[in-house]
TORKOL-4160 file (C-alpha; in steps of 0.2 Angstrom, whole numbers, padded with zeros to 4 digits, m for minus):
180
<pt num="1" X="0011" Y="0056" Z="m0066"/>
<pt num="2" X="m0008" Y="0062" Z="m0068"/>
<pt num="3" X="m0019" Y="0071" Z="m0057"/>
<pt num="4" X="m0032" Y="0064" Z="m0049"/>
<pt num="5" X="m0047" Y="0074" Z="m0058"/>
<pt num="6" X="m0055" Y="0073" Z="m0041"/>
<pt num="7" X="m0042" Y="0079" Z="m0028"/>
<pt num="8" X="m0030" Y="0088" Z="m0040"/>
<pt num="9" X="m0015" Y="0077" Z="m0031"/>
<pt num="10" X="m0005" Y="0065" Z="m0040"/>
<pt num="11" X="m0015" Y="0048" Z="m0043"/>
<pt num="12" X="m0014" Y="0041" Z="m0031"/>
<pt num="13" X="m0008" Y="0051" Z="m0017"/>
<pt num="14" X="m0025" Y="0059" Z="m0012"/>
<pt num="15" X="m0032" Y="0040" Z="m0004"/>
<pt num="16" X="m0039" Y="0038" Z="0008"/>
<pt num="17" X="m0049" Y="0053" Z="0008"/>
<pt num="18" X="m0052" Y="0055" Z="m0010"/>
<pt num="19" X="m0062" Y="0040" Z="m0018"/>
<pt num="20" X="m0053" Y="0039" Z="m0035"/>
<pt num="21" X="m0035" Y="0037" Z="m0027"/>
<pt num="22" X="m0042" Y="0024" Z="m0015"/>
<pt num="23" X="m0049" Y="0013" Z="m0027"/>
<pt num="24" X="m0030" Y="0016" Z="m0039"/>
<pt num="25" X="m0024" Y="0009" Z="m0022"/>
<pt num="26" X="m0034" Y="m0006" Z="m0021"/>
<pt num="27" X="m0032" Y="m0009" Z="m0040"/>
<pt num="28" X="m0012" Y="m0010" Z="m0037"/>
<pt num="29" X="m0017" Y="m0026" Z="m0025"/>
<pt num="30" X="m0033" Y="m0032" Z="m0036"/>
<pt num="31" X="m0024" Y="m0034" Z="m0049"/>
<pt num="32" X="m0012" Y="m0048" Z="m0043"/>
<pt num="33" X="m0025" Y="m0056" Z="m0036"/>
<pt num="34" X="m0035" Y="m0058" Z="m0053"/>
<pt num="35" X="m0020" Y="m0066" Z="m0060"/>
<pt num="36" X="m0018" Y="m0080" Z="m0046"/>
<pt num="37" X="m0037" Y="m0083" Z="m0048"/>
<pt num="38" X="m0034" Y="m0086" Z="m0064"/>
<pt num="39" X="m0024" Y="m0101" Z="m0063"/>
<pt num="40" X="m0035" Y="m0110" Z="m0051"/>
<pt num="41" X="m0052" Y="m0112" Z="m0062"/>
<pt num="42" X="m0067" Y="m0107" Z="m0055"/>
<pt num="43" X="m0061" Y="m0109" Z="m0038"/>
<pt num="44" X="m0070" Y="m0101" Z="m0022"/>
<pt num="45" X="m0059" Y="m0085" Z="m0019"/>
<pt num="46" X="m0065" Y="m0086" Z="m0001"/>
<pt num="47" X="m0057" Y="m0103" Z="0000"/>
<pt num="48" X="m0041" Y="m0096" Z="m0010"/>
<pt num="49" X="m0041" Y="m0081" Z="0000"/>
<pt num="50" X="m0041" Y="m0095" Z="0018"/>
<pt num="51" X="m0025" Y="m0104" Z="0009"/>
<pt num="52" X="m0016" Y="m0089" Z="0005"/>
<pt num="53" X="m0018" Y="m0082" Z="0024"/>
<pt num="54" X="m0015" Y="m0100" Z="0029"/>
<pt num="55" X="0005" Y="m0098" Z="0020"/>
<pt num="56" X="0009" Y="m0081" Z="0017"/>
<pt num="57" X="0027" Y="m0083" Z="0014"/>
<pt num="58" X="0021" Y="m0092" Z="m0001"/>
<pt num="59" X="0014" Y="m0079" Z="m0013"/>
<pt num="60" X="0016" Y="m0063" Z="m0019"/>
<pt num="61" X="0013" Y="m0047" Z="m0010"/>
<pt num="62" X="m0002" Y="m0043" Z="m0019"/>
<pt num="63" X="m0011" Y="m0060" Z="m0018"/>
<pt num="64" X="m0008" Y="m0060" Z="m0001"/>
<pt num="65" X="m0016" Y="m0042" Z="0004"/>
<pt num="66" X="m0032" Y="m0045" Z="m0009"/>
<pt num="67" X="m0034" Y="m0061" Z="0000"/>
<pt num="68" X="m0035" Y="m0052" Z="0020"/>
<pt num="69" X="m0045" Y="m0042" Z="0009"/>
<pt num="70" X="m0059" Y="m0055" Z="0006"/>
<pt num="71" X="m0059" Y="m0062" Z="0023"/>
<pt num="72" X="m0067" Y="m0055" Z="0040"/>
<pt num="73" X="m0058" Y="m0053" Z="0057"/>
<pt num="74" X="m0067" Y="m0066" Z="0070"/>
<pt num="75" X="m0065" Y="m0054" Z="0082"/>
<pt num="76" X="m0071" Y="m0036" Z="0076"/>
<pt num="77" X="m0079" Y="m0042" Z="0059"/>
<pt num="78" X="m0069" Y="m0030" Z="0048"/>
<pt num="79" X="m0060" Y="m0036" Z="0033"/>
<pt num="80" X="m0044" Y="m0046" Z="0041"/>
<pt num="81" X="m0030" Y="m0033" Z="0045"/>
<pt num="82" X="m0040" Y="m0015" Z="0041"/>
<pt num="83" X="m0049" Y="m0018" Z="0059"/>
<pt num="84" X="m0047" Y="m0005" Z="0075"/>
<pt num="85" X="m0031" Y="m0002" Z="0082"/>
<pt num="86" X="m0027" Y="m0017" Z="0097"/>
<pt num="87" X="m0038" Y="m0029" Z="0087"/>
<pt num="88" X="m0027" Y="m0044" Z="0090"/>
<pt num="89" X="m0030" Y="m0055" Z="0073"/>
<pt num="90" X="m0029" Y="m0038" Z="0062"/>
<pt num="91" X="m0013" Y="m0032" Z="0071"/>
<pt num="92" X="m0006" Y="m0050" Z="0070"/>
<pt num="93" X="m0012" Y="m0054" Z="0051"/>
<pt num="94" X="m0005" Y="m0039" Z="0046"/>
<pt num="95" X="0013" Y="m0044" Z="0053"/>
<pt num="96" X="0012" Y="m0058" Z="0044"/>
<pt num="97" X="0007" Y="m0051" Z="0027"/>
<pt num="98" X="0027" Y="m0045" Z="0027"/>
<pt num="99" X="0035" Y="m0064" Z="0026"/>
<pt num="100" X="0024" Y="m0062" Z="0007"/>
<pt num="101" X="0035" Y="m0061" Z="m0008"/>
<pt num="102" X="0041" Y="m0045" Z="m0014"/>
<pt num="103" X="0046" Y="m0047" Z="m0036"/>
<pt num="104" X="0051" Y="m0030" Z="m0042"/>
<pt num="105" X="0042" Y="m0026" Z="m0057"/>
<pt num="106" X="0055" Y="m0025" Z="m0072"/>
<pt num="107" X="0063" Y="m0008" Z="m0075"/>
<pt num="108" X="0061" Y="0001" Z="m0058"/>
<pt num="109" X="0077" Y="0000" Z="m0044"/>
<pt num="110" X="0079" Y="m0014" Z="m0033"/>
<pt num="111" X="0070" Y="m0009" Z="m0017"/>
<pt num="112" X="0053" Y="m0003" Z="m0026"/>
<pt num="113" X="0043" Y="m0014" Z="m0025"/>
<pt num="114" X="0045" Y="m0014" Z="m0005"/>
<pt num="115" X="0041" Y="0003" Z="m0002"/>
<pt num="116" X="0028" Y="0002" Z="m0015"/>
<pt num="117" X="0019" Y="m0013" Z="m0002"/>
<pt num="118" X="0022" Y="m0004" Z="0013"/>
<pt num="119" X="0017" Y="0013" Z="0007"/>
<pt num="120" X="0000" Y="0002" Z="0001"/>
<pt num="121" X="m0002" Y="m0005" Z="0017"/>
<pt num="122" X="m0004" Y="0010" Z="0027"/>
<pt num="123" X="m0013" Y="0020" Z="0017"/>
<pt num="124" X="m0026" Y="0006" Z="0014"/>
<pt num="125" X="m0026" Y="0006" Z="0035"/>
<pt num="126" X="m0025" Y="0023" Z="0040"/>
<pt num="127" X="m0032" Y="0022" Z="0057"/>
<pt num="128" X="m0015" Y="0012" Z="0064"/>
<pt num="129" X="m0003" Y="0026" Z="0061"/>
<pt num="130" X="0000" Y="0042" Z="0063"/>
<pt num="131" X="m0006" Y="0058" Z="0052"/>
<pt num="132" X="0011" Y="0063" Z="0045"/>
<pt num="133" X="0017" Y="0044" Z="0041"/>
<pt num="134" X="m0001" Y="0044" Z="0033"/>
<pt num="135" X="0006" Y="0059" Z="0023"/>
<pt num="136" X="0022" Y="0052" Z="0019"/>
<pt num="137" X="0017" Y="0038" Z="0011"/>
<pt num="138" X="0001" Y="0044" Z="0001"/>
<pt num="139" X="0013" Y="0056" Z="m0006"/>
<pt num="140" X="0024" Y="0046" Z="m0010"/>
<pt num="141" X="0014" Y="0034" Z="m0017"/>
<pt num="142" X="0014" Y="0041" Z="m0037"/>
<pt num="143" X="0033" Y="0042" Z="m0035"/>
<pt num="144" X="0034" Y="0025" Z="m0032"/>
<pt num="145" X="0021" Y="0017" Z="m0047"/>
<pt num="146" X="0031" Y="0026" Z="m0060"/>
<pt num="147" X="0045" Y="0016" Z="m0055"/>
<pt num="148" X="0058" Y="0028" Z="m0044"/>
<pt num="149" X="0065" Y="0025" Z="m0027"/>
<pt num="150" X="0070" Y="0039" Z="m0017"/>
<pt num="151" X="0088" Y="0037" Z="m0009"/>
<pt num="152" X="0090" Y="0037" Z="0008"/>
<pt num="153" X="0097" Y="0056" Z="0010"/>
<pt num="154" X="0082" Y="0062" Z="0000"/>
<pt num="155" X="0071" Y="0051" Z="0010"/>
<pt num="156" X="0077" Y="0060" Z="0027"/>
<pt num="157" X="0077" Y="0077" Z="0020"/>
<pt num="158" X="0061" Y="0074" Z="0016"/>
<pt num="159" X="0055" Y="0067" Z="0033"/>
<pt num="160" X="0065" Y="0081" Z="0043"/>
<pt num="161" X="0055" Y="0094" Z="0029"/>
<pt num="162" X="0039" Y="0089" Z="0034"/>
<pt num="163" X="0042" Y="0085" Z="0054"/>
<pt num="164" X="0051" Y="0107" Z="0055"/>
<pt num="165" X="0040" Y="0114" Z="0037"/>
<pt num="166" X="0023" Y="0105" Z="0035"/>
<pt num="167" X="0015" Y="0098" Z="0023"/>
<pt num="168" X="0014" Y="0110" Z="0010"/>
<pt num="169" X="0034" Y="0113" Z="0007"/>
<pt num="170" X="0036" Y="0094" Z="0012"/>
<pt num="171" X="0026" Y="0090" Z="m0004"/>
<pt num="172" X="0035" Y="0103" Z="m0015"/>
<pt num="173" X="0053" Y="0096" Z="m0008"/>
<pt num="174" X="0046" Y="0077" Z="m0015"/>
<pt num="175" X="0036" Y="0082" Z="m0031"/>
<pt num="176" X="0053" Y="0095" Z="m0039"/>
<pt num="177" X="0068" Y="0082" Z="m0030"/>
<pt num="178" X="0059" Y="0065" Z="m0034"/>
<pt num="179" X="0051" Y="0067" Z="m0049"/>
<pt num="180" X="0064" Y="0078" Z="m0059"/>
C-alpha cells in the first residue's frame, strides 16, 4: 500500500475529501466500464449506460456503477444514485445496483470483492451515511485493493475500537492488525 502524496493516508482511504483518492475510487469502477465498452463498437455510452440500469443483475459490479455514473436522476438532476438523501430514484437505483454481479478478482479471499463494492459505494455517496461508516470504509478501502478481507472478529474489534477510542486508534488497530 502507498500514500496518497496529497493526504499522506493510504491511497485510497483519504476520498472523498482528498481529490487524488476520490479519483483512485472512481478509477476502480471506470475501469470495468472501459472494458464493456469495449466489446460493443463505438456505441453511445449513454445508451449503454440506460441498458445496464434497465438489467442490473446482468453485469458486473463495476459496469453497473459507471453506468448510474453517466446518467442523471429525473428528479434532482444529479448523477443516478449520488443525489440527496430521500431522493426516490437515487435511493431506489442504488438498491438495485446490489442484484449486479460480484467476480472476485483472482488471488484475493472469497468475500473481497463485496466489501470492495460496498466500501465504493459509500464512499463515492457520502452524504447517505453516517460519519464513522464513512470512516470505516474509506479506511478500509487500501486493505481491501491489495487483496485482504478482514475476518469477522477483527471486523468487530475494529468497529467496537472506533465506536469507545476514535478514529485515531481505530486507524492504528486496522493499518498494524489488517495489513501485517
Amino acid at each position: 500500500m502507498d500514500r496518497c502524496a496529497d493526504c499522506g493516508h493510504f491511497a485510497p482511504a483519504g476520498a472523498p475529501e482528498c481529490g487524488v483518492c476520490a479519483a483512485q475510487v472512481d478509477e476502480v469502477v471506470e475501469q470495468g466500464w472501459r472494458a464493456f465498452v469495449a466489446d460493443w463498437d463505438d456505441a453511445d455510452e449513454v445508451e449503454l449506460a440506460r441498458m445496464v440500469a434497465d438489467e442490473p443483475d446482468r453485469h458486473e459490479w463495476r459496469v453497473v456503477d459507471a453506468a448510474y455514473d453517466r446518467l442523471r436522476c429525473p428528479d434532482c438532476g444529479e448523477r443516478l444514485t449520488r443525489g440527496p438523501v430521500g431522493c426516490g430514484p437515487c435511493n431506489l437505483n442504488h438498491g438495485f445496483r446490489f442484484s449486479a454481479i460480484e467476480i472476485d478478482r483472482p488471488g484475493v479471499p472469497p468475500g473481497n470483492e463485496h466489501g470492495l463494492r460496498v466500501n465504493v459505494a459509500v464512499v463515492r455517496r457520502p452524504h447517505w451515511t453516517s460519519a464513522n461508516e464513512l470512516l470505516a470504509r474509506r479506511l478500509a478501502l487500501p486493505i481491501l485493493l491489495a487483496g485482504q478481507l478482514p475476518d469477522t472478529a477483527r471486523a468487530q474489534a475494529a468497529a467496537a475500537i472506533l465506536r469507545t477510542r476514535g478514529r485515531e486508534a481505530y486507524e492504528d488497530y486496522i493499518y498494524r492488525e489488517w495489513v501485517s
